[in-house]
The first five atom37 places (N, CA, C, CB, O) and aatype in JSON, in Angstrom:
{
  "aatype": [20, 20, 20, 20, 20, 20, 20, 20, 20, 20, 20, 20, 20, 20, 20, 20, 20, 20, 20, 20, 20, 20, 20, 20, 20, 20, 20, 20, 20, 20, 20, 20, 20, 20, 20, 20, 20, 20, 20, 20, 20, 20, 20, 20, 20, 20, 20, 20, 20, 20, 20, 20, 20, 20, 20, 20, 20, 20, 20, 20, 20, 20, 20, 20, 20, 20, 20, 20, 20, 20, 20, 20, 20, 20, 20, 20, 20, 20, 20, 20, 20, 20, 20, 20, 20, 20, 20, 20, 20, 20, 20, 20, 20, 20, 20, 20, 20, 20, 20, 20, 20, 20, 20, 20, 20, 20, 20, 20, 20, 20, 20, 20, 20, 20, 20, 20, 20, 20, 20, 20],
  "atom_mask": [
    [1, 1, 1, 1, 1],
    [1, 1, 1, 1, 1],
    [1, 1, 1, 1, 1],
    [1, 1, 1, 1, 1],
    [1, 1, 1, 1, 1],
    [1, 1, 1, 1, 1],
    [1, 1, 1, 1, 1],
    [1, 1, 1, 1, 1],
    [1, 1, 1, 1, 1],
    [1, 1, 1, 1, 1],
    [1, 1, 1, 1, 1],
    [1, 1, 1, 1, 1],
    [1, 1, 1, 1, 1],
    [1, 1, 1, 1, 1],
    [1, 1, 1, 1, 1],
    [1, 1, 1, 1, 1],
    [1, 1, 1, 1, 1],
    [1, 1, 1, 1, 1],
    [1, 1, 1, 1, 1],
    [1, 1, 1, 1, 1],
    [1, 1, 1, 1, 1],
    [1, 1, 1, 1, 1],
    [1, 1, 1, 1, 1],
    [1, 1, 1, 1, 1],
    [1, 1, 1, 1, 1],
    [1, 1, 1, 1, 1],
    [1, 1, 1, 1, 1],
    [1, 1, 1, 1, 1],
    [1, 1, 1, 1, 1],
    [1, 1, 1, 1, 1],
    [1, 1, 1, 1, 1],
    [1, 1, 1, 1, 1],
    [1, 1, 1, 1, 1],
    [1, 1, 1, 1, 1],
    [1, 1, 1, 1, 1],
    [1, 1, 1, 1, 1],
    [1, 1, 1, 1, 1],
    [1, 1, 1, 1, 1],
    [1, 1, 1, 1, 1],
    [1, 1, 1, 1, 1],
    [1, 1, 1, 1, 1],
    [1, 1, 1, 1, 1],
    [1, 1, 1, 1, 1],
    [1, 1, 1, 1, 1],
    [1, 1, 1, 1, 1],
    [1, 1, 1, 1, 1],
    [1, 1, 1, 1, 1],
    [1, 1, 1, 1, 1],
    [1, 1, 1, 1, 1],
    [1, 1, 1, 1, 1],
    [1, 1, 1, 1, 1],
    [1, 1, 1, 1, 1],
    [1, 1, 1, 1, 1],
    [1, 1, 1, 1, 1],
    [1, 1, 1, 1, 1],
    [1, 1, 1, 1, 1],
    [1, 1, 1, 1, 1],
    [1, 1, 1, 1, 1],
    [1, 1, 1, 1, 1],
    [1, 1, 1, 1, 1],
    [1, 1, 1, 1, 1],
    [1, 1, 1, 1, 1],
    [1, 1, 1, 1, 1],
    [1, 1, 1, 1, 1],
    [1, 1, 1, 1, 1],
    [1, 1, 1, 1, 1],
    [1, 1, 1, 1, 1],
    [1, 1, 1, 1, 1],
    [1, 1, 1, 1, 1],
    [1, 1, 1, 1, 1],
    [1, 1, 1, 1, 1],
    [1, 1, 1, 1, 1],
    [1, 1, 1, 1, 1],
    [1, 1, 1, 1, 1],
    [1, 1, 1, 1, 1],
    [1, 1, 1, 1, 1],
    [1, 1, 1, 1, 1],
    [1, 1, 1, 1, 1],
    [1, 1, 1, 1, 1],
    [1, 1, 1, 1, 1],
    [1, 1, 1, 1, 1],
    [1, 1, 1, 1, 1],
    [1, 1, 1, 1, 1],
    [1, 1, 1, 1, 1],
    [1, 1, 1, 1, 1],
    [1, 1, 1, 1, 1],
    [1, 1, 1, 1, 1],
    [1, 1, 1, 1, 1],
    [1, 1, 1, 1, 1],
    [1, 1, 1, 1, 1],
    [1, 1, 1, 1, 1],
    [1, 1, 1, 1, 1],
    [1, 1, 1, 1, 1],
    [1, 1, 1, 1, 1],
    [1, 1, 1, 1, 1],
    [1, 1, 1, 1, 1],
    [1, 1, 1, 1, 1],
    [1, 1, 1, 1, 1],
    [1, 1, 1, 1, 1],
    [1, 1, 1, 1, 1],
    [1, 1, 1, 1, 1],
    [1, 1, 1, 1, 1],
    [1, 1, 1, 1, 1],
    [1, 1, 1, 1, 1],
    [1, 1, 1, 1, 1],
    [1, 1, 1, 1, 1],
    [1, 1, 1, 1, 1],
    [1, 1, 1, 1, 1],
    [1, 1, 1, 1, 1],
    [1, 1, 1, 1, 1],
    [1, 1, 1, 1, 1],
    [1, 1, 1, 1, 1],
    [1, 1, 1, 1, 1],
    [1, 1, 1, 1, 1],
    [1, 1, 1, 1, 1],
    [1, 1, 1, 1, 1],
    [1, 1, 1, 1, 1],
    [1, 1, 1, 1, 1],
    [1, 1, 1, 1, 1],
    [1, 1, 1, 1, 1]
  ],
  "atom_positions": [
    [[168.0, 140.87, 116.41], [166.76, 140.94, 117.16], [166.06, 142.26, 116.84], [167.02, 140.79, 118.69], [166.68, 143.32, 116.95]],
    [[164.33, 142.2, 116.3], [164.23, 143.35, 116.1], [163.62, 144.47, 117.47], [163.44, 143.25, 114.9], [163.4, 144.0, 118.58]],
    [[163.47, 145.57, 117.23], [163.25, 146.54, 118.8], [161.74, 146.46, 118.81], [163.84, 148.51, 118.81], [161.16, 146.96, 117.85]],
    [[160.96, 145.83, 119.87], [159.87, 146.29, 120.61], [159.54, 147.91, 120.32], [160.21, 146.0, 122.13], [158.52, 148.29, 119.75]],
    [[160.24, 148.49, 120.66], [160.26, 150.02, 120.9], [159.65, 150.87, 119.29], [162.16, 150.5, 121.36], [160.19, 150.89, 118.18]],
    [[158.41, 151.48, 119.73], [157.68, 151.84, 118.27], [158.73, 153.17, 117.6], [155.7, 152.52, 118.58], [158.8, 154.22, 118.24]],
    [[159.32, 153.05, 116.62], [160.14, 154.35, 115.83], [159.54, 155.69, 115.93], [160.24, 154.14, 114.22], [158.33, 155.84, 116.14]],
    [[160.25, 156.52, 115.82], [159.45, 158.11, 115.72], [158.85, 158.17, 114.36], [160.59, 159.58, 115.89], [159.2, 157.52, 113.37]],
    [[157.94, 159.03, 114.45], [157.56, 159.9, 113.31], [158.1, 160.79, 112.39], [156.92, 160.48, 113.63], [157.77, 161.97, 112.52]],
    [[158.77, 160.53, 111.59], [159.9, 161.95, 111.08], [158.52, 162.59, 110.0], [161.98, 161.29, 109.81], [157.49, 162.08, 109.55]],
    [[159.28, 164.2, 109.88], [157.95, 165.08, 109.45], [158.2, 164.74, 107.48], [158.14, 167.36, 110.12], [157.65, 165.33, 106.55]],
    [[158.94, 163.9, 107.45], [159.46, 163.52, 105.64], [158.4, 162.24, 105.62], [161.67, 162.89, 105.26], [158.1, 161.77, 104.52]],
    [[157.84, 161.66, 106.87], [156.74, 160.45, 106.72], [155.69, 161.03, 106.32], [156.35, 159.6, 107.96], [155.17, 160.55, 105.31]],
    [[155.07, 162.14, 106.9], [153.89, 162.48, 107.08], [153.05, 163.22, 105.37], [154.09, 163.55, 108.45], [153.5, 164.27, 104.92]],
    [[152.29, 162.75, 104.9], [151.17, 163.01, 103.91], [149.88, 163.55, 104.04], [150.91, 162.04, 103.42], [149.71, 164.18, 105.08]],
    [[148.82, 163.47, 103.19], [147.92, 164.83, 103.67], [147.1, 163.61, 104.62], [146.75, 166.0, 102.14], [146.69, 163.86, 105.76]],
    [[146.97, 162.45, 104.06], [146.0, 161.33, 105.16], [146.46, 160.86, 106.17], [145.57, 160.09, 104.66], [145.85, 160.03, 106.85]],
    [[147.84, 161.41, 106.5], [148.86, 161.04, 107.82], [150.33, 160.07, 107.69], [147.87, 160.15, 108.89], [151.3, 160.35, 106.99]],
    [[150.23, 159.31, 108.26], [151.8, 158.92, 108.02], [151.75, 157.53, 107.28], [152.74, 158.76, 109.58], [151.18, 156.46, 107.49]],
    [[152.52, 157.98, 106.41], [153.31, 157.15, 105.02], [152.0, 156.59, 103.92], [154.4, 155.41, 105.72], [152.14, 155.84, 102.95]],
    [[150.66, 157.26, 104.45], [149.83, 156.91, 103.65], [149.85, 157.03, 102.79], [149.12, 157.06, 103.72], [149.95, 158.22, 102.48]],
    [[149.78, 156.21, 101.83], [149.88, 156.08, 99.93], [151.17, 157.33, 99.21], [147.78, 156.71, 99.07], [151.25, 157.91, 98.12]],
    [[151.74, 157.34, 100.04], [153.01, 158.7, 100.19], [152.08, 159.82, 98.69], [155.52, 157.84, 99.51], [152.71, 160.46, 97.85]],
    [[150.99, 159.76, 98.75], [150.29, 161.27, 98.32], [150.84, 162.26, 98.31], [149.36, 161.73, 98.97], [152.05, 162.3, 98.1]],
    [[150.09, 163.37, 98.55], [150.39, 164.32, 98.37], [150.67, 164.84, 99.76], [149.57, 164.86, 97.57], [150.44, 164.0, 100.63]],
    [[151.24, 166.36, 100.32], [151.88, 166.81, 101.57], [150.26, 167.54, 102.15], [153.49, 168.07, 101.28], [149.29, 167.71, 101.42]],
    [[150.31, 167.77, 103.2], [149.08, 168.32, 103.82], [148.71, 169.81, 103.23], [149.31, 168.39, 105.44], [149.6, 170.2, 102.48]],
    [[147.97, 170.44, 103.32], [147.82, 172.07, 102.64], [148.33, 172.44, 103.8], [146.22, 172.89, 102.13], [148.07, 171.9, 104.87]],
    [[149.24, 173.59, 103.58], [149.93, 174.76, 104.57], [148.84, 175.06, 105.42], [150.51, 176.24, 103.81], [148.65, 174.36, 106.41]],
    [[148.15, 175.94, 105.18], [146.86, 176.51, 105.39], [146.31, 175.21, 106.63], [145.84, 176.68, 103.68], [146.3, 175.78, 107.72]],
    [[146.05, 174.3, 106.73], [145.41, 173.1, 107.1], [146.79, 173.07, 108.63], [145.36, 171.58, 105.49], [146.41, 173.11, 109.81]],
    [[147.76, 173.01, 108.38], [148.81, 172.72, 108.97], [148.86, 174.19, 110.4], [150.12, 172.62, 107.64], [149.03, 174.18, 111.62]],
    [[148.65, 175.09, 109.51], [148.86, 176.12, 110.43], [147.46, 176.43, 111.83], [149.07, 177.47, 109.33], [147.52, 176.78, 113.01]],
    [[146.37, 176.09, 110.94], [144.89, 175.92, 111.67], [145.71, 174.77, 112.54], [143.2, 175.36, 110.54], [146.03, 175.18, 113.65]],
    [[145.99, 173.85, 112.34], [146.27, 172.67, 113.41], [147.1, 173.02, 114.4], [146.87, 171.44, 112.85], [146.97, 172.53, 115.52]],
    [[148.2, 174.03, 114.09], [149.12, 174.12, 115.12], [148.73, 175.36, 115.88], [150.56, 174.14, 114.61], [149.24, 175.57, 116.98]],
    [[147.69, 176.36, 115.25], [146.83, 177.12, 116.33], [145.96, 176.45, 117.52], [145.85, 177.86, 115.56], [145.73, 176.96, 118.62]],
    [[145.6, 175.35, 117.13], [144.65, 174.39, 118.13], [146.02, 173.64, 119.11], [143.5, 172.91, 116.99], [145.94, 173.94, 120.3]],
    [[146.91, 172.97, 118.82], [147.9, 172.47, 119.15], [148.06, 173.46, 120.31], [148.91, 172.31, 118.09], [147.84, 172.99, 121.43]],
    [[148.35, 174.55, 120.23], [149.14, 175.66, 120.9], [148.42, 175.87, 122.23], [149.21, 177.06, 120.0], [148.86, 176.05, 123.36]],
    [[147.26, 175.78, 121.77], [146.12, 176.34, 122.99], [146.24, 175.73, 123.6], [144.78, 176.49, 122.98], [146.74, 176.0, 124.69]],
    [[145.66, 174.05, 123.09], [144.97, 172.91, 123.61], [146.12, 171.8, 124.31], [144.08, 172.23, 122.32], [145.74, 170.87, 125.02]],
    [[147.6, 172.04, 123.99], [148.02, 170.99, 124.6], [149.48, 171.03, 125.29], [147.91, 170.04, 123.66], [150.05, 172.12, 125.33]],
    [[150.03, 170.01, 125.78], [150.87, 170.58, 126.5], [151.62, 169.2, 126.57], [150.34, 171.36, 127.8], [150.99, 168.16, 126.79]],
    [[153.22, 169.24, 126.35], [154.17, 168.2, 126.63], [154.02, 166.95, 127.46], [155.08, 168.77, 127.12], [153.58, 167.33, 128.55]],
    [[154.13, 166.03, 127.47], [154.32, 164.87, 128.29], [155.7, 164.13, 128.09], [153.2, 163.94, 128.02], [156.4, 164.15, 127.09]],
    [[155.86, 163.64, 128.97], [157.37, 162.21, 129.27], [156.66, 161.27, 128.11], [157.49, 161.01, 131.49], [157.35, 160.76, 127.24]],
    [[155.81, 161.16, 128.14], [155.24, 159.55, 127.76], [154.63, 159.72, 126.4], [153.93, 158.85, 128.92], [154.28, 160.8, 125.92]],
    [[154.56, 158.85, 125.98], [153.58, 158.65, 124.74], [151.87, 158.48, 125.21], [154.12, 157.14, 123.88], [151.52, 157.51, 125.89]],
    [[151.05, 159.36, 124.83], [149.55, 159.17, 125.3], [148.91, 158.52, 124.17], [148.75, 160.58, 125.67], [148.65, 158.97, 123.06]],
    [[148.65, 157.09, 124.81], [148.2, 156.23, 123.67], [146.34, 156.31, 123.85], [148.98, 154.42, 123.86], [145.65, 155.48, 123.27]],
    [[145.83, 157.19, 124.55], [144.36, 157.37, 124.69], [143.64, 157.86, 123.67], [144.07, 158.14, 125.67], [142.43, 157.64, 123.53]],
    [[144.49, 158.7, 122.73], [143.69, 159.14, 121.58], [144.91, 159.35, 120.48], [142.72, 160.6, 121.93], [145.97, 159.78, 120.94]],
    [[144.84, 159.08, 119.06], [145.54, 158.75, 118.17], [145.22, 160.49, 117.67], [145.12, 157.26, 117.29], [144.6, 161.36, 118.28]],
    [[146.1, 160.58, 115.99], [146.13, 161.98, 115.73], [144.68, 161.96, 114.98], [147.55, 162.55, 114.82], [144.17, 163.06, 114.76]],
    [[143.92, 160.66, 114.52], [142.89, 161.15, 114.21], [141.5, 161.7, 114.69], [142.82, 160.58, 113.71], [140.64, 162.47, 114.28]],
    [[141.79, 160.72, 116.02], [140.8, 161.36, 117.18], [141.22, 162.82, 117.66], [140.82, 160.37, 118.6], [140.34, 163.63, 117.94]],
    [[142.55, 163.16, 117.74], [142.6, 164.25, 117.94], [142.74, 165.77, 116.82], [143.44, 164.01, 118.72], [142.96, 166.93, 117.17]],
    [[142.61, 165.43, 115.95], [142.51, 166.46, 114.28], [140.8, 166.6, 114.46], [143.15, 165.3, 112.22], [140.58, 167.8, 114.64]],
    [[139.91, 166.07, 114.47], [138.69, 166.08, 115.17], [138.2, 166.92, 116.42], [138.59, 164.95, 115.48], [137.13, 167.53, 116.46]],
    [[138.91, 166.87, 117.18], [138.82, 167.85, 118.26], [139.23, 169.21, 117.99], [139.55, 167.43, 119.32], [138.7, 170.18, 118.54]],
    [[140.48, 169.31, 116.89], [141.07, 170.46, 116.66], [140.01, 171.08, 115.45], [142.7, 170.24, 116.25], [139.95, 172.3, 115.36]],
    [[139.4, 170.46, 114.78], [138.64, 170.33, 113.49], [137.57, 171.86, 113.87], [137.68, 168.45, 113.29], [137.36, 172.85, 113.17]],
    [[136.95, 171.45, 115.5], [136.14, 172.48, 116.26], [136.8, 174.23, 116.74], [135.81, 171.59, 117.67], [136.13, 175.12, 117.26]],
    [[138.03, 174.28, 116.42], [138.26, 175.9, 116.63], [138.31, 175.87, 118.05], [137.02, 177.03, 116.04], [138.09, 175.15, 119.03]],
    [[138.7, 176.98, 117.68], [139.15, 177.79, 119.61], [138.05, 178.98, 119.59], [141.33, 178.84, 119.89], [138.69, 179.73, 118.87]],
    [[137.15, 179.51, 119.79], [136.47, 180.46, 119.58], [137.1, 181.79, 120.49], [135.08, 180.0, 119.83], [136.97, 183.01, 120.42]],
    [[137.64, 181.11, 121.12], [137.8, 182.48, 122.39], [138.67, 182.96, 121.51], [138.48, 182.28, 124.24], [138.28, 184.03, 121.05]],
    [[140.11, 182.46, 120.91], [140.99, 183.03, 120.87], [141.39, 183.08, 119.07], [141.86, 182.41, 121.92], [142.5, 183.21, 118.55]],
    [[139.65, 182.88, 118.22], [139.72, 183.32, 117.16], [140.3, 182.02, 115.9], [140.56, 184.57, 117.44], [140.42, 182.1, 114.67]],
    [[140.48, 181.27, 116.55], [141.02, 179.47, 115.95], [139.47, 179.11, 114.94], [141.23, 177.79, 117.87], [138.66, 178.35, 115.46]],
    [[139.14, 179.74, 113.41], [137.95, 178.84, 113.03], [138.19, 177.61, 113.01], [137.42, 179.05, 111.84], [139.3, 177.08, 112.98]],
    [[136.77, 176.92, 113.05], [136.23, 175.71, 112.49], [136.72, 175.71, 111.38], [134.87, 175.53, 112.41], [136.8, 176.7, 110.66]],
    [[137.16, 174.5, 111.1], [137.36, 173.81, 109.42], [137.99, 172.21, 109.59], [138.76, 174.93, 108.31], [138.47, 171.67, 110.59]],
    [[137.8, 171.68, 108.21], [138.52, 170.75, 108.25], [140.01, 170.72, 108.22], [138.1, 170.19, 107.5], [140.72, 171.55, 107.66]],
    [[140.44, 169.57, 108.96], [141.94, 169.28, 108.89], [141.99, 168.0, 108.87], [142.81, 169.78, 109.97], [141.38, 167.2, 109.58]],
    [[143.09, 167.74, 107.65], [143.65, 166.17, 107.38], [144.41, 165.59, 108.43], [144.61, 166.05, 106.16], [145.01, 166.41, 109.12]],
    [[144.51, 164.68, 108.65], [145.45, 163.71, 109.48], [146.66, 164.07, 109.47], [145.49, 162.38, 109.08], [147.43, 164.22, 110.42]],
    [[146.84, 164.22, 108.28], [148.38, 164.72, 107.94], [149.01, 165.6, 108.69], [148.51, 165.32, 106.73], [150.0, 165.66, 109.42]],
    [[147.76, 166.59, 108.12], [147.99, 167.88, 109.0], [147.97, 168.12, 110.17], [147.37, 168.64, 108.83], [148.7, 169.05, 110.51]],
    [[147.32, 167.54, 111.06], [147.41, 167.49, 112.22], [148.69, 166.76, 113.05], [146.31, 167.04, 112.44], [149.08, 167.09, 114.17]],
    [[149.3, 165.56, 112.11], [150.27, 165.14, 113.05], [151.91, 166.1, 112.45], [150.31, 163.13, 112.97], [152.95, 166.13, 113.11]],
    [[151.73, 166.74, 111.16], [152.34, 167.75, 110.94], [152.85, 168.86, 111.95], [151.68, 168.16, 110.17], [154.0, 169.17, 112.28]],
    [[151.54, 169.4, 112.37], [151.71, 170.61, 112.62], [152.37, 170.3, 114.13], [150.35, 171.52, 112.45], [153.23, 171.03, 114.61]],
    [[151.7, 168.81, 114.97], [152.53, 168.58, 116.33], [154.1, 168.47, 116.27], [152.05, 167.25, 116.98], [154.85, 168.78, 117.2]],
    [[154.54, 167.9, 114.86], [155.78, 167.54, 114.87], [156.5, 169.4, 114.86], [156.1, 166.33, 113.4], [157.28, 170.01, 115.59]],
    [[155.83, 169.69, 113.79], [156.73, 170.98, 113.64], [156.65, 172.0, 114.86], [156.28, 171.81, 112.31], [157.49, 172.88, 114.72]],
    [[155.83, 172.14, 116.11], [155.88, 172.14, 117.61], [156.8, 171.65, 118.48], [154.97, 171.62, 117.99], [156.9, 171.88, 119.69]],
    [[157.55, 170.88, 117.71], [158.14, 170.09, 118.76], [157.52, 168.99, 119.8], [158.62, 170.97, 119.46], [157.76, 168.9, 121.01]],
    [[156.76, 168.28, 119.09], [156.24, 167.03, 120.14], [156.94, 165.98, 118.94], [154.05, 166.82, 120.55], [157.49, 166.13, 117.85]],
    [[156.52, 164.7, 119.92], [157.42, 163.63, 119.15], [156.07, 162.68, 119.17], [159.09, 162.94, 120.04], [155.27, 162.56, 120.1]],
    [[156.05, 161.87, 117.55], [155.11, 161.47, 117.28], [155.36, 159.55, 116.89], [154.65, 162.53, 116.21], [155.96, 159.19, 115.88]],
    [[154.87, 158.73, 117.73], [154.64, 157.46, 117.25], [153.7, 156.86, 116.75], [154.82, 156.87, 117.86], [152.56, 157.09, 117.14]],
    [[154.06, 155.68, 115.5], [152.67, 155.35, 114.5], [151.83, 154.34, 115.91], [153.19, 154.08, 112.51], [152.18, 153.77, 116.95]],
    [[150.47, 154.6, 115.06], [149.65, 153.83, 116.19], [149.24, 152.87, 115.3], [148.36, 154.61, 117.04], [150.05, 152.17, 114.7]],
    [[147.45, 152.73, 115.07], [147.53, 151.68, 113.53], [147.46, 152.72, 112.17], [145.84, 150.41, 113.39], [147.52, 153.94, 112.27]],
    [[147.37, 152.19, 111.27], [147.0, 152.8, 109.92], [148.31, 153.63, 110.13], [145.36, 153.68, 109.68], [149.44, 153.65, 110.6]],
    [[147.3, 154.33, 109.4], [148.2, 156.13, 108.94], [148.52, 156.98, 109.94], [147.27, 157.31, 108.02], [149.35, 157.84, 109.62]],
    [[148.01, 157.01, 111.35], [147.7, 157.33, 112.85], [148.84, 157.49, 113.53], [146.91, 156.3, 113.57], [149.71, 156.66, 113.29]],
    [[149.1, 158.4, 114.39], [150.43, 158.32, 115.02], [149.7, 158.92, 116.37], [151.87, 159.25, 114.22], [148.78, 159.74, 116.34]],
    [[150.28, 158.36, 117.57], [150.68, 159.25, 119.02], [151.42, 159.76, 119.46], [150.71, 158.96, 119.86], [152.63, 159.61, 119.33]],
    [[150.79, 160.56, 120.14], [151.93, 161.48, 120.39], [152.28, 162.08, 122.2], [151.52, 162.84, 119.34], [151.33, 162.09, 122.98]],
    [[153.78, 162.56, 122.69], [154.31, 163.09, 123.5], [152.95, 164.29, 123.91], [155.78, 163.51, 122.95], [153.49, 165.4, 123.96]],
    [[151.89, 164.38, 124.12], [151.2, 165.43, 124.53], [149.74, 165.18, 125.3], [151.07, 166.2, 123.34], [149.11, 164.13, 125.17]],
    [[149.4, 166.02, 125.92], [148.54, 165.74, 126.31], [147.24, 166.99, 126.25], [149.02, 165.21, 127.4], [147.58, 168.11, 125.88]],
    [[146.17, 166.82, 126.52], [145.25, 168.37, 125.87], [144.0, 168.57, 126.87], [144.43, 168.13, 123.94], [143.91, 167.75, 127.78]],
    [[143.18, 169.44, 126.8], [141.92, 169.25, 126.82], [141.03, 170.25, 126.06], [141.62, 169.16, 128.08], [141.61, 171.3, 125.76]],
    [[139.95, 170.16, 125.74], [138.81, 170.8, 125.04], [138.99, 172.21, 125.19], [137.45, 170.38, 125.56], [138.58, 173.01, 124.35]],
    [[139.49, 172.48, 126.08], [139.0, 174.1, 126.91], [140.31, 174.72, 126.48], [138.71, 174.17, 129.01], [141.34, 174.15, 126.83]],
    [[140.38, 176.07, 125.6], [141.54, 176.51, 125.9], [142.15, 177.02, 126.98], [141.68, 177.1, 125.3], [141.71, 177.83, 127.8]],
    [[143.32, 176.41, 126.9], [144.26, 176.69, 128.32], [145.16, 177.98, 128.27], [145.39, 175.37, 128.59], [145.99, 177.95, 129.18]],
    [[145.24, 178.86, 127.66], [145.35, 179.47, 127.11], [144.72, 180.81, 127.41], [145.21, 178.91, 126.33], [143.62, 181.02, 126.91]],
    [[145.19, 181.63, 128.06], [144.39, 183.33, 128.21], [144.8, 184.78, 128.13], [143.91, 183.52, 129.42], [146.02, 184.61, 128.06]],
    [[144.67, 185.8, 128.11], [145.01, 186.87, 128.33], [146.17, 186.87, 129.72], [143.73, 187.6, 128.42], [147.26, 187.42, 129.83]],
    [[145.23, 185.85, 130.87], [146.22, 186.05, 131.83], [147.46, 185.02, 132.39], [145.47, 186.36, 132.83], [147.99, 184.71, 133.45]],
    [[147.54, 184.69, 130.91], [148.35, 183.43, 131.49], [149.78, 183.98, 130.46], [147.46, 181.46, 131.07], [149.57, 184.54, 129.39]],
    [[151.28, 183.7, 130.99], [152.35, 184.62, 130.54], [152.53, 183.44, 128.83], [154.09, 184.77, 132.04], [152.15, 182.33, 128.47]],
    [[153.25, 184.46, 128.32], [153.9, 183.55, 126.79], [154.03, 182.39, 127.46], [155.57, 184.03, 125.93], [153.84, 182.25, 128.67]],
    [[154.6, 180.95, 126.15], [154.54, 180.27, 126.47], [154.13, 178.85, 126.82], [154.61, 180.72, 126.57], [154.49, 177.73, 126.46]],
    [[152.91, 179.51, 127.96], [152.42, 178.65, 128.6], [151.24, 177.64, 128.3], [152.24, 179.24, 129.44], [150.9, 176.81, 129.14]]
  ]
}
């Protein structure tokens, strides 16, 4: 019987257009690290899988920078973006396509301040 239950994301799936796409080429470093600066700010663990926005809707959001805290604007691949969550430690499931969701949850605003301790 096969499992209902969608498989993880391992970071050996992931390519620069996201997961297992045309197994291409790996995301640019550079691309990966911008993503997991936005990651850091913007989001924060969950129990659950948040199936409200996939990694491409959310590489888009990250795409915009953190201004407060010096995060430029630029582009970032799919790849890279569900890269940089895995190597964070979130856990990532495929959604359609190349797309994965993920264990996290975010918002626009960095959460993130001078007065808030490591961490958080």
């Amino acid at each position: 019987m096969t499992s209902l239950v969608p498989s993880e994301v391992r970071p050996d799936e992931v390519y620069l257009e996201g997961v297992g796409a045309n197994r291409g080429e790996p995301p640019p470093r550079y691309q990966v690290e911008l993503a997991m600066a936005w990651i850091w700010l913007h989001t924060w663990p969950t129990e659950e899988f948040n199936r409200t926005k996939d990694s491409y809707a959310l590489k888009h959001l990250a795409e915009r920078g953190c201004e407060q805290h010096g995060v430029p604007e630029g582009y970032l691949s799919n790849g890279a973006f569900i890269l940089a969550a895995l190597e964070l430690g979130y856990r990532a499931i495929r959604a359609s396509g190349p797309n994965a969701f993920f264990n996290m949850d975010w918002n626009t605003r960095c959460r993130r301040g001078p007065d808030l301790p490591e961490g958080y």
